[in-house]
N, C-alpha and C positions, 0 to 999 in steps of 0.2 A: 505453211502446214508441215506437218512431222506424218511420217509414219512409222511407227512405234514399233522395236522387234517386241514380244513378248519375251517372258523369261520363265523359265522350269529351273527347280531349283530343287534338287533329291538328293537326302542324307546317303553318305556311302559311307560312313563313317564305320570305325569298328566292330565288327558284331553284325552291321546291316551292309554286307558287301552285296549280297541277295536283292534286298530290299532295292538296292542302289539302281538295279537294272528292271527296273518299272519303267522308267523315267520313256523310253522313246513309246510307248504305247500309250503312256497319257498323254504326248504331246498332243495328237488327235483327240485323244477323248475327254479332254477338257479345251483344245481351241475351238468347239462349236463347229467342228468338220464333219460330226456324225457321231455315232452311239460307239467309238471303234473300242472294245475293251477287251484287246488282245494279247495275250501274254504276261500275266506278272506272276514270275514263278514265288510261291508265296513260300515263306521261311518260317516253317514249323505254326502254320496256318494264321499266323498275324497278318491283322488286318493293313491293306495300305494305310497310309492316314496324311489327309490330305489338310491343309488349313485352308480358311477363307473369312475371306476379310470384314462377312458381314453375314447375317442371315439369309436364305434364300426366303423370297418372301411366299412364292405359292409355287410349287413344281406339278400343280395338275394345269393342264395343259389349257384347259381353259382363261386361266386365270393368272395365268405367266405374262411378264409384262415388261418392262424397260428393263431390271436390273441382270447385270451377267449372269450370277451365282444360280439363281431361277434355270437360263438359258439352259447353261451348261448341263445341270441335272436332269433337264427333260427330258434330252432325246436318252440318257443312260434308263428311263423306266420304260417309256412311250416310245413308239418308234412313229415317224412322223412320213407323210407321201414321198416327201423328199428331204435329202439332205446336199450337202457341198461335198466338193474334192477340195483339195488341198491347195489347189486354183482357182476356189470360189466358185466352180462351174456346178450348178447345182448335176442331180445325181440321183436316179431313184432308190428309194428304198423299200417303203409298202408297195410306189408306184411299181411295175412292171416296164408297160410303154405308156408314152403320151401322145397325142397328138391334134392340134387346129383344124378343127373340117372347115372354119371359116375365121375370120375375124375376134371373131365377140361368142365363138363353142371351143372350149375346151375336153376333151375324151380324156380319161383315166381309167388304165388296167388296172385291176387289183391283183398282186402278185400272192398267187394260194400258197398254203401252208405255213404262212404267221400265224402264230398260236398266243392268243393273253397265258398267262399265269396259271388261269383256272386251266388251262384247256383248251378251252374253246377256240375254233378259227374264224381271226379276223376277216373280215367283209366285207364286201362295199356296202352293205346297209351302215357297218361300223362306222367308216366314212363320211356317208352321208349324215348319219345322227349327228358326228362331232363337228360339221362345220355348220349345219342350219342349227346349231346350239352357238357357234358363234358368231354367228349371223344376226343374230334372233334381241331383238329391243329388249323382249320380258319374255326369258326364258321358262320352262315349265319348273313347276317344282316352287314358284315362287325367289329363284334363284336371280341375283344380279346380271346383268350383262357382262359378257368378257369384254376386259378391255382390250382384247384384240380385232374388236368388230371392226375399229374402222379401217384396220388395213383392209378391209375385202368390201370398200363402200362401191368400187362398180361390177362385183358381184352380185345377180339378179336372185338368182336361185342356182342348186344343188342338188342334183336327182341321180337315181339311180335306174338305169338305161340298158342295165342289160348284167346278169349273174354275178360278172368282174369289173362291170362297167361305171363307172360314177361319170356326168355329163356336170361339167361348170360353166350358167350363162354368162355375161357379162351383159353390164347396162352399154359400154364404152370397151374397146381396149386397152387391155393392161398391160406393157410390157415386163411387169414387175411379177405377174402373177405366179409365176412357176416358183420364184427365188421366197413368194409369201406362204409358200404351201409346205411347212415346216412344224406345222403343230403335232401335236402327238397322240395318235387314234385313240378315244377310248373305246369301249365295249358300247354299243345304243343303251343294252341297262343301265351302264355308271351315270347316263346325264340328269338322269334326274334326284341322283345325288349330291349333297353338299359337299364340298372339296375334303372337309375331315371325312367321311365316310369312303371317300375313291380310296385314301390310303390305309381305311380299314384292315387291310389285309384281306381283301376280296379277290385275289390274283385279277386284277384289272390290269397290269402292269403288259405291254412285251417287249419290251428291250429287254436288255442283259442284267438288267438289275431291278431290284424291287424294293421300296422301302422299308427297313423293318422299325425303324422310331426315329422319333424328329423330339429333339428339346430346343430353347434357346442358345446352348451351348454347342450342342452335336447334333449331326443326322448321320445314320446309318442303311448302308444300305449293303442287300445281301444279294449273292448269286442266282439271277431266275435260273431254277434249271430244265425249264421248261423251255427254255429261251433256243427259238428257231427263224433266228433273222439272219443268221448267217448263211453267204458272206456279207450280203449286199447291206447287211443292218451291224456290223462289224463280227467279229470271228467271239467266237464262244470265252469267257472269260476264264483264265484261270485261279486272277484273287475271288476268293469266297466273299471276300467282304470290305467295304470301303468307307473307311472314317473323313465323314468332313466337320473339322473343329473350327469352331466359329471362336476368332478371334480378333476383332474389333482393331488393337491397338499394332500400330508396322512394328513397332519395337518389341512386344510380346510376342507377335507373331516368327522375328527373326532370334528371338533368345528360344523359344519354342524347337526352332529348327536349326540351331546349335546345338542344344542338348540332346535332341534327339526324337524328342515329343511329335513332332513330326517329319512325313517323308517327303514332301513335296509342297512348294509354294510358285504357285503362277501367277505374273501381274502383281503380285498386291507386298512388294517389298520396294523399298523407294531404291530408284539407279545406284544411290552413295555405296549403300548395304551390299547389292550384289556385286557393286566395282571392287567392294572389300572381302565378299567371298573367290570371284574372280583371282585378286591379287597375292592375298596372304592367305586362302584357302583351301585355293583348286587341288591340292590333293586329298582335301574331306571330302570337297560338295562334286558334284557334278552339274553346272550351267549349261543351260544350252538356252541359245539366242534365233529367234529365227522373227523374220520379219510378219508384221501379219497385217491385216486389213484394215486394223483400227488406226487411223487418222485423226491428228489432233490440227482442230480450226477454231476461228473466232468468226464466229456467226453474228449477224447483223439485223438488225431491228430494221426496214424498210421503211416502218413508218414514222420510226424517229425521224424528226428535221433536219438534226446532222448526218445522218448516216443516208437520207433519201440520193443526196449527193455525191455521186460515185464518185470523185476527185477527193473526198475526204475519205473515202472507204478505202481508195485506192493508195493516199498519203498514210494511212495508219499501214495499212503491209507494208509497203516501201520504208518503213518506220522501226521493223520490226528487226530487229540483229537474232538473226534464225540460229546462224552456224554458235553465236557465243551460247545461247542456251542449248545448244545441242552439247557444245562441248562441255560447260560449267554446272547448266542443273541438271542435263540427263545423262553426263558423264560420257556422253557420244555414244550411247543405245539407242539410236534411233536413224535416220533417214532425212533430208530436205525431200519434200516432198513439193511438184508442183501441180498435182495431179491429185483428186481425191482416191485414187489408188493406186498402190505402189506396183514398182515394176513387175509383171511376169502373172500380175492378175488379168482375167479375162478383159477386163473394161478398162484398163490401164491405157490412158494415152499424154504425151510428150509435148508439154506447153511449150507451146514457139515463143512466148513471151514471157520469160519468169518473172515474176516480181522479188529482185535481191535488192537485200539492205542498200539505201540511197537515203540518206536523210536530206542532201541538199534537194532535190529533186521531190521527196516529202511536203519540204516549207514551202516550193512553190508551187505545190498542190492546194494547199491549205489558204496559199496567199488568193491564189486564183480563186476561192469557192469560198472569199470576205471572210476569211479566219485568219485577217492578221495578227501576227504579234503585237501585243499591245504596249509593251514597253521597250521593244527591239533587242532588249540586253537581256532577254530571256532569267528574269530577276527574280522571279515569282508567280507573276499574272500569268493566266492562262490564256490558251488561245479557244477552246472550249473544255468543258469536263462531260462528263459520261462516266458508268458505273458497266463495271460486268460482273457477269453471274460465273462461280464454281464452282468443281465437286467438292468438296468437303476431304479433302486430298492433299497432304501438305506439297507432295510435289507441283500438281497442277497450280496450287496457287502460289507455288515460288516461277511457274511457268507463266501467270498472268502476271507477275509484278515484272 
């Protein structure tokens, strides 16, 4: 396993020395630590301008789903019960306090004076609307289900218990439950709105920013200035406005922010490009590296036949020369990791047993669990074949070959 630094990567180039000094307050506001969009002294009111790799596919909170670009934007409109520190330690943000009367009851304060867009102050009725709407099989309105219902499947109900109070049963314990409670309040009116109507322009929004237009190309988004999450929802925005340019291809993306087109690129430039703004750059760009939580593994089919047998799951790690792709495809951005999270995270803990590259040790893994070589001079024949699945990511699939 790897865990992966992230990478920020903000033009400082001629003209945008300004601009340049955005860069440590999006660290937070784009690694999914919370809404924080603090400080970008804006330079004769140009917009930040952000790239990204790919469309966001739905930023209303219902309907926010696997892909980052989604993640990232949500908690900047929505503000959500809770968010993370910088040590993954979740963190209230609408919440106030929490706390367990038993097992299977969870209590939530609603922290007053969040304000939507319109106005109006958030509630715990808000609350409760937006999670028995993702709760809910066949939501009103004739609207599809979110697909976030199954994270909350031993989730019973969601009531409201008392002015600030919202009560969450449980079928079962969840130990997970506080870190799932991340979506983003709407208003109880927007639910039975379709997701184009939430961003009507209906100040439905309360984080620090609100959408003003979404193309395929670009989403723009503008300063709430109604926005009163601060501090606990991040500090009050100084850019007015933030361009995020959808741009598909890693090489467009890095000619984009050479010329100047854009100010910032996270994640979505391959290691070679930024070991090459690093090297022969670093007094343009400004790089910053910092480790984050995402973890890269090869997950395993259970009920495949070869993989049922741990001796064969365990001969492919042992199989694996970690340190050479650390050093050669990710250019050494990244971590051995033996742990699915890395040092100095709350949950991080120190396998007594690493599995390091041993190929001899591999074969008689393999021999042991009747997957001999079959021609001993390793000539061609295989000992078995299997197929894996990837992002569509040139790096990741020079990381699986």
């Amino acid at each position: 396993m790897f865990n992966f630094k992230w990478l920020t990567i903000a033009s400082v180039c001629s003209g945008r020395s300004a601009r340049g000094r955005f860069t440590g307050a999006l660290l937070l506001l784009l690694a999914g630590v919370g809404p924080c969009a603090s400080a970008f002294p804006a330079e004769k009111g140009e917009p930040l301008t952000i790239a990204f790799d790919a469309r966001p596919r739905s930023v209303d909170p219902r309907y926010v789903s696997t892909d980052a670009n989604s993640q990232y934007l949500e908690p900047l409109l929505f503000l959500p019960l809770f968010g993370f520190t910088e040590e993954s330690v979740p963190q209230g943000i609408v919440a106030e306090s929490f706390a367990y009367t038993d097992a299977k009851t969870l209590l939530v304060r609603i922290r007053e004076g969040i304000r939507f867009a319109s106005g109006r102050h958030l509630s715990a009725d808000d609350v409760v609307a937006t999670y028995n709407f993702v709760l809910s099989a066949q939501p009103a309105g004739s609207l599809p289900p979110s697909p976030r219902r199954g994270t909350f499947a031993r989730v019973a109900s969601v009531s409201k218990v008392g002015e600030r109070d919202v009560k969450f049963e449980l079928s079962e314990p969840d130990a997970s439950l506080i870190s799932n409670l991340v979506i983003g309040i709407l208003p109880k009116e927007a639910l039975v709105r379709s997701p184009d109507e939430v961003f009507a322009r209906q100040g439905f929004e309360s984080g620090p920013f609100m959408l003003d237009r979404m193309t395929d190309s670009e989403w723009r988004l503008v300063r709430n200035e109604k926005f009163s999450g601060a501090p606990f929802g991040g500090a009050f925005p100084s850019a007015r406005e933030i361009v995020f340019k959808i741009l598909s291809d890693n090489n467009t993306r890095f000619a984009a922010l050479l010329k100047g087109d854009v100010d910032l690129v996270q994640n979505s430039l391959d290691t070679d490009k930024v070991a090459e703004l690093m090297k022969g750059r670093s007094g343009d760009f400004n790089v910053q590296l910092k480790t984050s939580d995402s973890t890269a593994f090869l997950a395993f089919n259970f009920k495949h036949k070869l993989f049922s047998d741990v001796r064969v799951r365990r001969a492919i790690a042992l199989a694996i020369n970690r340190e050479e792709i650390l050093k050669f495809t990710l250019q050494g951005m990244g971590k051995i990791s033996n742990s699915m999270f890395p040092a100095g995270h709350a949950f991080h803990f120190d396998n007594p047993k690493p599995l390091n590259h041993n190929l001899r040790e591999a074969e008689l893994l393999l021999d042991a669990a009747g997957l001999t070589d079959p021609d001993g001079a390793r000539t061609g024949q295989f000992r078995a074949e299997f197929s894996i699945k990837v992002p569509l990511n040139r790096e990741r699939i020079a990381v699986a070959k």
